[in-house]
C-alpha positions in Angstrom: -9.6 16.8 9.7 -7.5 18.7 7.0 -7.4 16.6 3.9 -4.4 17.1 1.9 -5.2 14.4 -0.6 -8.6 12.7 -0.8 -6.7 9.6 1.0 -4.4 11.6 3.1 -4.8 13.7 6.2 -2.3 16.7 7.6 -3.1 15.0 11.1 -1.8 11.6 10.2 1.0 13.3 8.8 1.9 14.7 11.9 0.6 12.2 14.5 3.2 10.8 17.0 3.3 9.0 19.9 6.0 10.4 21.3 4.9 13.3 20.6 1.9 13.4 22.4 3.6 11.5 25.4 6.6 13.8 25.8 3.7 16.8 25.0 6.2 18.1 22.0 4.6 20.4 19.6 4.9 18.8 16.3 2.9 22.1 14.3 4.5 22.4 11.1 4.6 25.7 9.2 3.0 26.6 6.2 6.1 25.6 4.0 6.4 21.9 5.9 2.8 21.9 5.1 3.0 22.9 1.1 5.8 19.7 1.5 3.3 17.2 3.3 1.1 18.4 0.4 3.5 17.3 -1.8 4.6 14.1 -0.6 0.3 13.2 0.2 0.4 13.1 -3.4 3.3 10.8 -4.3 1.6 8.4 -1.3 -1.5 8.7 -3.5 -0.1 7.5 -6.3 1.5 4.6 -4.2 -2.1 4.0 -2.9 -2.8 3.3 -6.3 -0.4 1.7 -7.6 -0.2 -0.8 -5.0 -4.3 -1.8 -5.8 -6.0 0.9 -3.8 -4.8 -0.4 -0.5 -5.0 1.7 2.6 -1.7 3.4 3.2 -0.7 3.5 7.2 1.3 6.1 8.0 3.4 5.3 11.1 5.8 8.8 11.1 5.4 11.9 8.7 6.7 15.5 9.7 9.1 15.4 12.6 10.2 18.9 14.3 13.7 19.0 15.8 12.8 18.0 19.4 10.7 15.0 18.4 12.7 14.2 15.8 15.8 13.9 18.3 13.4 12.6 20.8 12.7 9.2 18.5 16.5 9.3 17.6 15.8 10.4 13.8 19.2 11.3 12.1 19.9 15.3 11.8 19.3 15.7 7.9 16.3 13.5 8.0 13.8 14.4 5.2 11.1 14.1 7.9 12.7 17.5 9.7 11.6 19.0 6.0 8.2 17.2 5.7 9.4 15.4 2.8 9.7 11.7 4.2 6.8 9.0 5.9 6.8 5.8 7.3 4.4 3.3 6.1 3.0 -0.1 5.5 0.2 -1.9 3.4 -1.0 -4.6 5.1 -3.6 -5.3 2.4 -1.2 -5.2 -0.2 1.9 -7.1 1.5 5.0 -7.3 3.7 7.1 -4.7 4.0 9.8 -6.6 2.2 6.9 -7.0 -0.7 5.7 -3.1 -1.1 9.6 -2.4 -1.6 10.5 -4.8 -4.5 6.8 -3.4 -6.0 8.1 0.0 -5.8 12.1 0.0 -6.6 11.5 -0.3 -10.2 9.3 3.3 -9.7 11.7 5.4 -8.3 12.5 7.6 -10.9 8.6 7.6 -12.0 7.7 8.8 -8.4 11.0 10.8 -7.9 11.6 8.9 -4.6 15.1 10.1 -3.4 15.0 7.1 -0.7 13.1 4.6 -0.3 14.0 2.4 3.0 13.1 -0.9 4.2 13.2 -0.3 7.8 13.1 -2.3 11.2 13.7 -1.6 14.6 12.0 -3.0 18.1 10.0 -5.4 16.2 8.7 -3.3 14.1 9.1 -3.0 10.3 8.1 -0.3 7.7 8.9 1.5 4.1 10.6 4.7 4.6 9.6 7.4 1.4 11.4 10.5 1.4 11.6 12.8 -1.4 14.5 15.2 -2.0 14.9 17.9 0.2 14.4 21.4 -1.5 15.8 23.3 -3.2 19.5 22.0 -2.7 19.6 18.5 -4.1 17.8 16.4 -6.8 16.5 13.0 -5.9 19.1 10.5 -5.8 16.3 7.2 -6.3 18.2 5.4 -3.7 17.4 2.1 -2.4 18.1 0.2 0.5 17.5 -1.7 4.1 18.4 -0.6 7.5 17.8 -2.9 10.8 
């Protein structure tokens, strides 16, 4: 295991299903790593913020074919390793961890942060900004 954060692994940051049904190769370079890095450190602070909770990470760095493959949209911040899917079951719903965390956006420098759903599922989208071409834009909204 390769921590990047004492709560936060490089291989749950890159762990996929799909991936490893479809046999994609979701290796991220050094750069998308540095990113993972980065972003491991906001979801640390979320960790404690929301009480010391685990964090489950559902989706984290996405290459190009996996990222297609799941139906991710083409500028996602996952493509970047700036964005995760997550829950805390410990700490509550989905619809729960968001309102906690909308008034932090600027605190966290979330560009987007997503209450998703799709096939029954339902999660928190994070993504920071992209670099180096656009500033966080503390967004926040639902999709599904």
């Amino acid at each position: 295991m390769t921590q990047l954060t004492p709560h936060f692994t490089l291989e749950e940051m890159l762990h996929s299903d799909t991936a490893n049904a479809q046999h994609i190769d979701n290796t991220p370079d050094f750069e998308i790593v540095a990113r993972l890095t980065q972003l491991a450190l906001v979801m640390e602070k979320v960790r404690s913020m929301c009480g010391g909770f685990p964090v489950l990470i559902s989706s984290g760095y996405r290459c190009p074919q996996l990222n297609s493959a799941v139906g991710g949209a083409t500028n996602s911040a996952h493509l970047y390793g700036c964005a995760n899917d997550f829950t805390i079951p410990d700490f509550g719903n989905v619809d729960e961890v968001c309102a906690f965390l909308v008034p932090h956006l600027k605190e966290l420098w979330i560009d987007q942060l997503i209450n998703e759903s799709g096939g029954g599922a339902r999660w928190v989208h994070l993504g920071l900004a992209v670099p180096p071409w656009r500033a966080p834009r503390y967004q926040y909204f639902t999709v599904g």
